[in-house]
TORKOL-4160 file (C-alpha; in steps of 0.2 Angstrom, whole numbers, padded with zeros to 4 digits, m for minus):
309
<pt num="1" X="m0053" Y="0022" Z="0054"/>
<pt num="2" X="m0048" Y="0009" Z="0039"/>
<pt num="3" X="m0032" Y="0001" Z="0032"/>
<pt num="4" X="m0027" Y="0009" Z="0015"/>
<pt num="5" X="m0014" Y="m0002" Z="0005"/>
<pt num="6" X="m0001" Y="0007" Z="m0005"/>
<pt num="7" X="0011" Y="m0006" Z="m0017"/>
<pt num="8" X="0028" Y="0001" Z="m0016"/>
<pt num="9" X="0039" Y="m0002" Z="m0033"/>
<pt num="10" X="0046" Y="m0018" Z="m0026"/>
<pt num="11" X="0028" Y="m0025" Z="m0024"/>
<pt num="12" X="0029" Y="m0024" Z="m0006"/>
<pt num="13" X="0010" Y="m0020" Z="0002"/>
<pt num="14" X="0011" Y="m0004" Z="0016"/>
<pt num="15" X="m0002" Y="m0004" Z="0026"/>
<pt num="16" X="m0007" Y="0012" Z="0034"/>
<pt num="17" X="m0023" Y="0017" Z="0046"/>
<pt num="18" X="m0032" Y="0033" Z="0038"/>
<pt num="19" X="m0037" Y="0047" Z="0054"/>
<pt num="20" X="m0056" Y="0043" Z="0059"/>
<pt num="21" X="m0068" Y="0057" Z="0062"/>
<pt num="22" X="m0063" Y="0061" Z="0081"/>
<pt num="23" X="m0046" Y="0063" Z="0078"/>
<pt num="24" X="m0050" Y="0074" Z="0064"/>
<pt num="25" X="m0063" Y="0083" Z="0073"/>
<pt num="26" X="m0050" Y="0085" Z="0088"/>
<pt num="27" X="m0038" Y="0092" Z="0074"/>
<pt num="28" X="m0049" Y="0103" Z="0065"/>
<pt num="29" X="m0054" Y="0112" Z="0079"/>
<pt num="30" X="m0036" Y="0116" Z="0085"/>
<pt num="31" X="m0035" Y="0124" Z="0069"/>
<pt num="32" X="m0049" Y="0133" Z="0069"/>
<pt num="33" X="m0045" Y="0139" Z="0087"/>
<pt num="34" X="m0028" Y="0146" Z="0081"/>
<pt num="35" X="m0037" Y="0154" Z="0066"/>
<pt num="36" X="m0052" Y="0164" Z="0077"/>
<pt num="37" X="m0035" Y="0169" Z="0087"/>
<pt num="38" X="m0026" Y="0177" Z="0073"/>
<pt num="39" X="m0045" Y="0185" Z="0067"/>
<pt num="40" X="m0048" Y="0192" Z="0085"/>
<pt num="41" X="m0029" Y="0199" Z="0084"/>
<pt num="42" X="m0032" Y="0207" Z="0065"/>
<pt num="43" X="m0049" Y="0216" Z="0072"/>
<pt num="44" X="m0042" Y="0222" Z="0087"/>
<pt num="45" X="m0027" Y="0228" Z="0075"/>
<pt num="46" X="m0038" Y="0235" Z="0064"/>
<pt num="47" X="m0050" Y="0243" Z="0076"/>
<pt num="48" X="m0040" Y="0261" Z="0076"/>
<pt num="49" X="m0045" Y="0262" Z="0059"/>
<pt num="50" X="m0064" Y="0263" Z="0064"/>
<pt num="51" X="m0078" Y="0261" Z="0052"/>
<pt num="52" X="m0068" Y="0267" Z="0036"/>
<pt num="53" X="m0066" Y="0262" Z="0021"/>
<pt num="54" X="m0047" Y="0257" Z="0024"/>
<pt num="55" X="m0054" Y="0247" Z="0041"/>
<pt num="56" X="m0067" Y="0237" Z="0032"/>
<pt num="57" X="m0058" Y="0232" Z="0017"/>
<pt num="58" X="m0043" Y="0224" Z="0029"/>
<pt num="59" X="m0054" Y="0214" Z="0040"/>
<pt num="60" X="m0061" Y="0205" Z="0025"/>
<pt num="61" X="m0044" Y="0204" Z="0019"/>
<pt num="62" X="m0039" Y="0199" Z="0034"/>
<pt num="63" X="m0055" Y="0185" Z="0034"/>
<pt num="64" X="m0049" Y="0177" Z="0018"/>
<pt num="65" X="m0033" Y="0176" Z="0021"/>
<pt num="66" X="m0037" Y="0168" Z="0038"/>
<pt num="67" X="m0050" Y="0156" Z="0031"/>
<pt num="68" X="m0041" Y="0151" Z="0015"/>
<pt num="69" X="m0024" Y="0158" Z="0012"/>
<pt num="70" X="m0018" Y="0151" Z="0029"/>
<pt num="71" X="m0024" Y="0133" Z="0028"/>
<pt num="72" X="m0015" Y="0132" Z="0011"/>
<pt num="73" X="0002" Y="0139" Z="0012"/>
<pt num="74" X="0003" Y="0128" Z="0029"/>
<pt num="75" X="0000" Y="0112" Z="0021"/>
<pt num="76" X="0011" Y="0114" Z="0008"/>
<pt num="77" X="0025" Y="0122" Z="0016"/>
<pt num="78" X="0023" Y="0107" Z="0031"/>
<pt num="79" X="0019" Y="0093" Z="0018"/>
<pt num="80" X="0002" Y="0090" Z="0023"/>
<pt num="81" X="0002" Y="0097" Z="0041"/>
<pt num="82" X="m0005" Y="0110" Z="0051"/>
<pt num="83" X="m0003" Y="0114" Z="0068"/>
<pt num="84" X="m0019" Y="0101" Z="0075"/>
<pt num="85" X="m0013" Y="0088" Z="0063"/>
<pt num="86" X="0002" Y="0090" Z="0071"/>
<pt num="87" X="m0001" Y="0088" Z="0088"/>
<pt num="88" X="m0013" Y="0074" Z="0082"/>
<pt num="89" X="0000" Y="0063" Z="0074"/>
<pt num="90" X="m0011" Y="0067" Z="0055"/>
<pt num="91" X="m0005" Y="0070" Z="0039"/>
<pt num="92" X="m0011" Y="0073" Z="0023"/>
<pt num="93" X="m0003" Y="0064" Z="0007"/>
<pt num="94" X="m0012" Y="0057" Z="m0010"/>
<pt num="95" X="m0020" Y="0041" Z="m0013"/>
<pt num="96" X="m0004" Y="0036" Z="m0021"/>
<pt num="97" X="0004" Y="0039" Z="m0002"/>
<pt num="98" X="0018" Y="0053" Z="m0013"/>
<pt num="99" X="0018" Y="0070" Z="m0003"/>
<pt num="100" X="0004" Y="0083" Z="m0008"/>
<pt num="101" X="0007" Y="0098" Z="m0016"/>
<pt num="102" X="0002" Y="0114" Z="m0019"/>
<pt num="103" X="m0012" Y="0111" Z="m0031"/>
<pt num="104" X="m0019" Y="0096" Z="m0019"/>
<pt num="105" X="m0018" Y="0112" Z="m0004"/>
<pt num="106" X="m0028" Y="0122" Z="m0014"/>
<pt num="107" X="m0041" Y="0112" Z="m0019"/>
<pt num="108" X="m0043" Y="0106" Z="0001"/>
<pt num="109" X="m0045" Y="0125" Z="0006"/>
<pt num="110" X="m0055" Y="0128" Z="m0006"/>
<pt num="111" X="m0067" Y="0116" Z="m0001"/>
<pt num="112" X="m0062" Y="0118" Z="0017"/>
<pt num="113" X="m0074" Y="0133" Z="0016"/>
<pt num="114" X="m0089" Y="0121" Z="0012"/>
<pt num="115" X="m0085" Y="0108" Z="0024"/>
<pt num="116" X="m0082" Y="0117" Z="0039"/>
<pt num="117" X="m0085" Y="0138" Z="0036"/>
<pt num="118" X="m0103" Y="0135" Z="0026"/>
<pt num="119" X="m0109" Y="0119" Z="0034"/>
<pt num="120" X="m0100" Y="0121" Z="0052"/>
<pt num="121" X="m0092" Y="0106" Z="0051"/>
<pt num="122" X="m0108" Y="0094" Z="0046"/>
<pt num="123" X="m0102" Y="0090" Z="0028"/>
<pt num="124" X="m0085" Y="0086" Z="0034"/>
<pt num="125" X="m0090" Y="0075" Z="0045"/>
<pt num="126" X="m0106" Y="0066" Z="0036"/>
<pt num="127" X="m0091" Y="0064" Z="0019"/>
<pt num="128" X="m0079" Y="0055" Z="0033"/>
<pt num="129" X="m0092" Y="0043" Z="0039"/>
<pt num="130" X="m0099" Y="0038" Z="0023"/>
<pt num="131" X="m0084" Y="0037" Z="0013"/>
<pt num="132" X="m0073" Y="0021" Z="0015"/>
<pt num="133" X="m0057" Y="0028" Z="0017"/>
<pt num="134" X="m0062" Y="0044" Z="0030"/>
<pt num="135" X="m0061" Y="0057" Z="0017"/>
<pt num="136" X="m0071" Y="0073" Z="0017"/>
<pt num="137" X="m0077" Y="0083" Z="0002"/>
<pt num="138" X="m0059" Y="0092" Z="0001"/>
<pt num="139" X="m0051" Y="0074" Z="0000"/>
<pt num="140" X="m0061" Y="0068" Z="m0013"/>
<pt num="141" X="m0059" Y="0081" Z="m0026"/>
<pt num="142" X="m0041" Y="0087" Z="m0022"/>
<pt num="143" X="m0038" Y="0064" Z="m0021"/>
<pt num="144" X="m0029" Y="0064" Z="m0005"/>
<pt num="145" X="m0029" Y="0054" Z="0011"/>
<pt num="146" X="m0026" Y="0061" Z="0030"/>
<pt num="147" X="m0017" Y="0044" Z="0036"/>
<pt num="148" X="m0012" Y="0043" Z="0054"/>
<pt num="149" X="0008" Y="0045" Z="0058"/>
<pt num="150" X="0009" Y="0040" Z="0076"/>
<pt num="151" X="m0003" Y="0026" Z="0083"/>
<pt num="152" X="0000" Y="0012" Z="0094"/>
<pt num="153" X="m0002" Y="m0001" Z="0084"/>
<pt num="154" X="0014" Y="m0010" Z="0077"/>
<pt num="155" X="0021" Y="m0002" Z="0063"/>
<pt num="156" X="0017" Y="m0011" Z="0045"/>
<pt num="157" X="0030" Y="m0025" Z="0042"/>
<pt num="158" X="0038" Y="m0027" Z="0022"/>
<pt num="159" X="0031" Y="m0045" Z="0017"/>
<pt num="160" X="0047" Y="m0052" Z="0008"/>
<pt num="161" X="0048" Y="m0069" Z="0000"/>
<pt num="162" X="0064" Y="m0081" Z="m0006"/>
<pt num="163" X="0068" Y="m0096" Z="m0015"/>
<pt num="164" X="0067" Y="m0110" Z="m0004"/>
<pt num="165" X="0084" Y="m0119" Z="m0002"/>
<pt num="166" X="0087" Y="m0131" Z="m0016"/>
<pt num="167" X="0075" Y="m0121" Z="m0029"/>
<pt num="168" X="0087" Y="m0109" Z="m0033"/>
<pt num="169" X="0090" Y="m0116" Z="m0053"/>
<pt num="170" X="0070" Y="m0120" Z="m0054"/>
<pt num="171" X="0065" Y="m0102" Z="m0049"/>
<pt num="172" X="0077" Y="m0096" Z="m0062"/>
<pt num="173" X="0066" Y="m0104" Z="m0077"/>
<pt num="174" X="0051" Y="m0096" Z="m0072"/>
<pt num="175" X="0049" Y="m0080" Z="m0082"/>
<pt num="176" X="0038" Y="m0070" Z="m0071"/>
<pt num="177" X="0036" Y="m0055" Z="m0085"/>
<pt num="178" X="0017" Y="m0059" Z="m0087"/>
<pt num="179" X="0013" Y="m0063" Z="m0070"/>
<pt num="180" X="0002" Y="m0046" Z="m0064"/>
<pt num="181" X="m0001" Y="m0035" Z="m0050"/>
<pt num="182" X="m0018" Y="m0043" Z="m0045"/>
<pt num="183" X="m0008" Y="m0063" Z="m0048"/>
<pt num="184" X="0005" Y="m0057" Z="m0035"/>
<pt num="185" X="m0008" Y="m0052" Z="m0023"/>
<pt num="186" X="m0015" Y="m0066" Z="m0023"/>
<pt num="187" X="m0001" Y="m0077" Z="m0020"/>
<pt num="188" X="0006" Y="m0065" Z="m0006"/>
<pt num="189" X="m0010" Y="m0065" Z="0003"/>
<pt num="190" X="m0012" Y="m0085" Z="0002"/>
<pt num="191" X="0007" Y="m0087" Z="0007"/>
<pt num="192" X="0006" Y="m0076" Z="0023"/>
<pt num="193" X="m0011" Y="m0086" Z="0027"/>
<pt num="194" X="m0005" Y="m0104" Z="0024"/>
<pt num="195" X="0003" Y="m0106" Z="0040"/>
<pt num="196" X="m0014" Y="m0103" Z="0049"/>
<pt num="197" X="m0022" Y="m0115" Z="0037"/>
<pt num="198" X="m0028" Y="m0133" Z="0039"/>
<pt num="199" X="m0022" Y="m0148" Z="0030"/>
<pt num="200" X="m0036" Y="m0151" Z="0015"/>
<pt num="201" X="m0038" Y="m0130" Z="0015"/>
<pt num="202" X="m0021" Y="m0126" Z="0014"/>
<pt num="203" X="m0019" Y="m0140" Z="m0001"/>
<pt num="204" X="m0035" Y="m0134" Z="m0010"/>
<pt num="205" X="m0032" Y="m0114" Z="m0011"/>
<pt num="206" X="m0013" Y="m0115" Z="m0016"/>
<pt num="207" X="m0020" Y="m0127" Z="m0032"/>
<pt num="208" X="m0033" Y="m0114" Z="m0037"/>
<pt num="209" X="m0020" Y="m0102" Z="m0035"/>
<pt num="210" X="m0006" Y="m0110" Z="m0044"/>
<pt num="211" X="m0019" Y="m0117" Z="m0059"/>
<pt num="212" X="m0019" Y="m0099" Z="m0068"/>
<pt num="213" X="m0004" Y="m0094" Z="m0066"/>
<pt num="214" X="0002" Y="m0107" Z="m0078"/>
<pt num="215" X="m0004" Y="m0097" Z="m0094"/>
<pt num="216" X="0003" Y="m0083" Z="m0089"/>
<pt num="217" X="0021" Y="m0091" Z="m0084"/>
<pt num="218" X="0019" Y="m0101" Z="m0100"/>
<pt num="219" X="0027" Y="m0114" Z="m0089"/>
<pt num="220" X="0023" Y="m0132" Z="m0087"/>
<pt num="221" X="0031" Y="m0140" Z="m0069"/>
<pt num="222" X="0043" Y="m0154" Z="m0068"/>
<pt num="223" X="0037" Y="m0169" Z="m0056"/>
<pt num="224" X="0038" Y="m0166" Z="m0040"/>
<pt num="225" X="0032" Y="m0146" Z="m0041"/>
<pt num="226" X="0020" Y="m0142" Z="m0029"/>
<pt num="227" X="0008" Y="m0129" Z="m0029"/>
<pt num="228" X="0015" Y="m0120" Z="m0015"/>
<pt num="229" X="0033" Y="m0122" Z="m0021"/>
<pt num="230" X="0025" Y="m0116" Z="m0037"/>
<pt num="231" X="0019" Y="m0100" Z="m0026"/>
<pt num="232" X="0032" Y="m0095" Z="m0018"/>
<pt num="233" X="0047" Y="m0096" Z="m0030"/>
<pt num="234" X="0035" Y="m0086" Z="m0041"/>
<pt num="235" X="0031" Y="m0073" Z="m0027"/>
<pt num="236" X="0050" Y="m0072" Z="m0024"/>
<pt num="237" X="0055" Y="m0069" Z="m0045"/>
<pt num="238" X="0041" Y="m0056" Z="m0044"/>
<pt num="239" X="0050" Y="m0045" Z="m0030"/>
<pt num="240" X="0067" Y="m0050" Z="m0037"/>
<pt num="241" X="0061" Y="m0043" Z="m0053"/>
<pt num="242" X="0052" Y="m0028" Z="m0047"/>
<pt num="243" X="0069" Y="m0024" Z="m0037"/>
<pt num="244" X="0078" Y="m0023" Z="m0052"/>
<pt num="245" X="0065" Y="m0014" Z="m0063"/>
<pt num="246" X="0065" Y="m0001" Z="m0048"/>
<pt num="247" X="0085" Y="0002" Z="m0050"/>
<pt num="248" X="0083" Y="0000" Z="m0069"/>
<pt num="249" X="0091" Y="m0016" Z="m0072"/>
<pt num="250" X="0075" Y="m0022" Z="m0080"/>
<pt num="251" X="0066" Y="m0013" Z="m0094"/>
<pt num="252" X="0046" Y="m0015" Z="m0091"/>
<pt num="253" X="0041" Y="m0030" Z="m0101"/>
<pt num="254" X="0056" Y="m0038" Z="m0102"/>
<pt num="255" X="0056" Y="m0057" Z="m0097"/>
<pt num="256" X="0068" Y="m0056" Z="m0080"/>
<pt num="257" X="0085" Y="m0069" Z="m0082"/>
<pt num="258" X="0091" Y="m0083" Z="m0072"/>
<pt num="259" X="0100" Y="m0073" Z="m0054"/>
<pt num="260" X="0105" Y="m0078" Z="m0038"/>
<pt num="261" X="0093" Y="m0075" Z="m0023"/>
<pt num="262" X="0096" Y="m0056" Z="m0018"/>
<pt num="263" X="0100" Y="m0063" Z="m0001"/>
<pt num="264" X="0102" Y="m0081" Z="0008"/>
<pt num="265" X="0088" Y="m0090" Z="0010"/>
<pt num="266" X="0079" Y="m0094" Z="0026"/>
<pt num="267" X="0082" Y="m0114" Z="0034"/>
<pt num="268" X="0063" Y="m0117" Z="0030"/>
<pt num="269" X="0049" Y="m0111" Z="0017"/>
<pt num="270" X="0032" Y="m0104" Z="0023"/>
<pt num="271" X="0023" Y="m0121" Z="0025"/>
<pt num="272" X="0021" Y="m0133" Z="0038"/>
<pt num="273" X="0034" Y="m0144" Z="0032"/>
<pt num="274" X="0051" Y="m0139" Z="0024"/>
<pt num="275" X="0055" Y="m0143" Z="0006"/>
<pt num="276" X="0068" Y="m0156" Z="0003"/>
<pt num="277" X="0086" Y="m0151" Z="0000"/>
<pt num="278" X="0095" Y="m0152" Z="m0017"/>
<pt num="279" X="0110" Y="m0162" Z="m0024"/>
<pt num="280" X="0124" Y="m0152" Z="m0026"/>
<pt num="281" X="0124" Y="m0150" Z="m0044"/>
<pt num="282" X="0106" Y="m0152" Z="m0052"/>
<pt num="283" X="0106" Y="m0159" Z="m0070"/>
<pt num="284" X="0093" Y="m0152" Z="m0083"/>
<pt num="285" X="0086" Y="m0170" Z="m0085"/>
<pt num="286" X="0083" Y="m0171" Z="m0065"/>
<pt num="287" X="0065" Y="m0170" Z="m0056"/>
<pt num="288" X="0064" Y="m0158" Z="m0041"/>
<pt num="289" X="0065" Y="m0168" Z="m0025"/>
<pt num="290" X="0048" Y="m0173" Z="m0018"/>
<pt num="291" X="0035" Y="m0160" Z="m0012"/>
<pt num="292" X="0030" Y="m0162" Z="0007"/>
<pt num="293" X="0015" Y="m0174" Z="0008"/>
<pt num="294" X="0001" Y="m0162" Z="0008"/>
<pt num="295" X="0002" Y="m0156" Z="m0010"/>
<pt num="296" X="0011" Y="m0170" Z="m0020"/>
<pt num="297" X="m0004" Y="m0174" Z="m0029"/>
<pt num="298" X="m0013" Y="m0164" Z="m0043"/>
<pt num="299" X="m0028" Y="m0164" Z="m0050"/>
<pt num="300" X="m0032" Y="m0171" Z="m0066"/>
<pt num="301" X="m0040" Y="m0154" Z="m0071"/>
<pt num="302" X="m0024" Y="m0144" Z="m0069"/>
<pt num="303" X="m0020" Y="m0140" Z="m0085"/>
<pt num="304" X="m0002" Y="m0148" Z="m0087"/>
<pt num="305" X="0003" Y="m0150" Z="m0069"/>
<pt num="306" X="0006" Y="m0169" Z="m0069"/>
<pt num="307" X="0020" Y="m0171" Z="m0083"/>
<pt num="308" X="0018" Y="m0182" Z="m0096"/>
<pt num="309" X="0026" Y="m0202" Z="m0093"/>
C-alpha cells in the first residue's frame, strides 16, 4: 500500500492509503464467489431448457451479463463499491479523489475481463505490484484509484496555518497571487518539519525556501523579517486566499487584498520560539519587532532581504 496526496481547493493536502494487493485479492475474490453463485443459479435455471437453441443462447447471455454487466452497474450505482470492496473497507474513485462514474465503470469491466477472467488474476496482481500507486490494468486506463476507507491508522489531519500574533498588517502586504501550487508545498512541508529540526538546519532550509519566493511576491522584507515569519504569513495568505477563491470571493489571478485572519490566531507560531508581540497601532514607517535569534541574520546573497540603511 502507498500514501496518495489529493490538494483540496483550500490548498489543504489529504492524505489517503491506496488498497494493497491482499486486500484486493481478498476483495476480488468475494466478488468473484458471488458471481460463480449467480452463474451456477442461471445454469441450473436454465437447465430445463436442455441443449436448445433458447438454453445456449441464455447461458452465454447469462455469462456476460455476470462477468461484465454486473461488475459495472455495481460500481456505479455504489460509487465505487461492490460487495468485497465493501466488506473490505475499498472503494474506488479517480485520481482527482471525485466519485467515479459510469464511463470509469465501464472501462474497469472491461478490462476486468483481461485482469482477472483471461489472465486468472496474474495481470491484476503483477499491475498492482509494479505500479506505485496499487493500480491494475482497469485502473490505469479508466484513471482511478481503489483507496482504503476504514483502516486503523489515524485519519489524515487538515494542515492549517495563521498569521502569527502581531503580523496581522504585514501579511496583509504580501500579495500571494503569484506564489504557486509547488511554492506552497514547499513551505507547508518545511513548516510542519521545523519543529523536529535542529538550530543551524532549521535556519538554513527556511532561507532557501524564503529566497525565491521573493520574485514571485515581488516583495522585499522590512528589517526584522525572518525567513520563517516570511514562511508562514505566506502559507497562511495562500489558504486565506484559496478559501475565498473556492466560495468566489476571489477571481483566479487576482492579487488577494488586505483581510483580517479567518480565525484568532494561535498563542505561538510554528518555531521553537514565539514571535514578539506588536504595538497596538503599527505606523507604515515601523520595523517589525525582532525575529527570534535563530534567523535574524540574512545572507548577503538573498536577493534584497537585508533592507537598505
Amino acid at each position: 500500500m502507498s500514501d496518495v496526496g489529493i490538494v483540496t481547493p483550500e490548498a489543504v493536502v489529504l492524505a489517503f492509503e491506496t488498497a494493497g494487493v491482499g486486500s484486493r485479492l481478498v476483495g476480488a475474490v468475494i466478488d468473484l464467489t458471488v458471481q460463480l453463485i449467480a452463474f451456477v443459479v442461471m445454469v441450473t435455471g436454465l437447465a430445463v431448457l436442455g441443449h436448445t437453441p433458447f438454453g445456449l443462447a441464455g447461458v452465454y447471455i447469462g455469462l456476460f451479463v455476470i462477468a461484465f454487466v454486473y461488475p459495472v452497474a455495481v460500481e456505479t450505482l455504489w460509487r465505487g463499491r461492490s460487495l468485497g470492496k465493501a466488506a473490505l473497507g475499498l472503494r474506488v474513485v479517480t485520481v482527482e479523489g471525485a466519485p467515479i462514474r459510469f464511463r470509469h465503470a465501464l472501462v474497469r469491466g472491461a478490462l476486468g475481463l483481461v485482469d482477472f477472467w483471461g489472465t486468472s488474476g496474474a495481470c491484476a496482481v503483477l499491475t498492482v505490484l509494479l505500479t506505485r500507486r496499487n493500480q491494475r490494468l482497469g485502473d490505469l486506463a479508466a484513471g482511478t484509484l481503489v483507496l482504503r476507507e476504514r483502516t486503523g491508522a489515524r485519519q489524515p489531519l487538515a494542515a492549517s496555518f495563521v498569521v502569527p500574533p502581531g503580523w496581522e498588517r504585514y501579511a496583509a502586504t504580501l500579495d500571494v497571487s503569484g506564489v504557486s501550487a509547488a511554492d506552497y508545498q514547499a513551505v507547508r512541508a518545511f513548516l510542519l518539519r521545523a519543529p523536529t529540526l535542529d538550530h543551524w538546519t532549521r535556519g538554513g532550509l527556511a532561507r532557501e525556501i524564503a529566497v525565491p519566493l521573493l520574485g514571485r511576491l515581488r516583495h522585499q522584507p522590512p528589517p526584522g523579517v525572518s525567513p520563517e515569519g516570511l514562511c508562514l504569513c505566506v502559507a497562511a495568505r495562500y489558504q486565506q486566499r484559496q478559501r475565498r477563491a473556492a466560495l468566489g470571493a476571489v477571481p483566479t489571478g487576482a492579487p488577494a487584498g488586505p483581510q483580517q485572519p479567518l480565525r484568532p490566531s494561535p498563542p505561538a507560531w510554528p518555531g521553537t520560539q514565539p514571535l514578539p508581540p506588536s504595538p497596538p497601532a503599527w505606523p507604515s514607517t515601523q520595523p517589525l519587532p525582532p525575529s527570534p535569534p535563530h534567523s535574524e541574520a540574512w545572507p548577503a546573497d538573498t536577493g534584497g532581504f537585508v533592507a537598505p540603511g
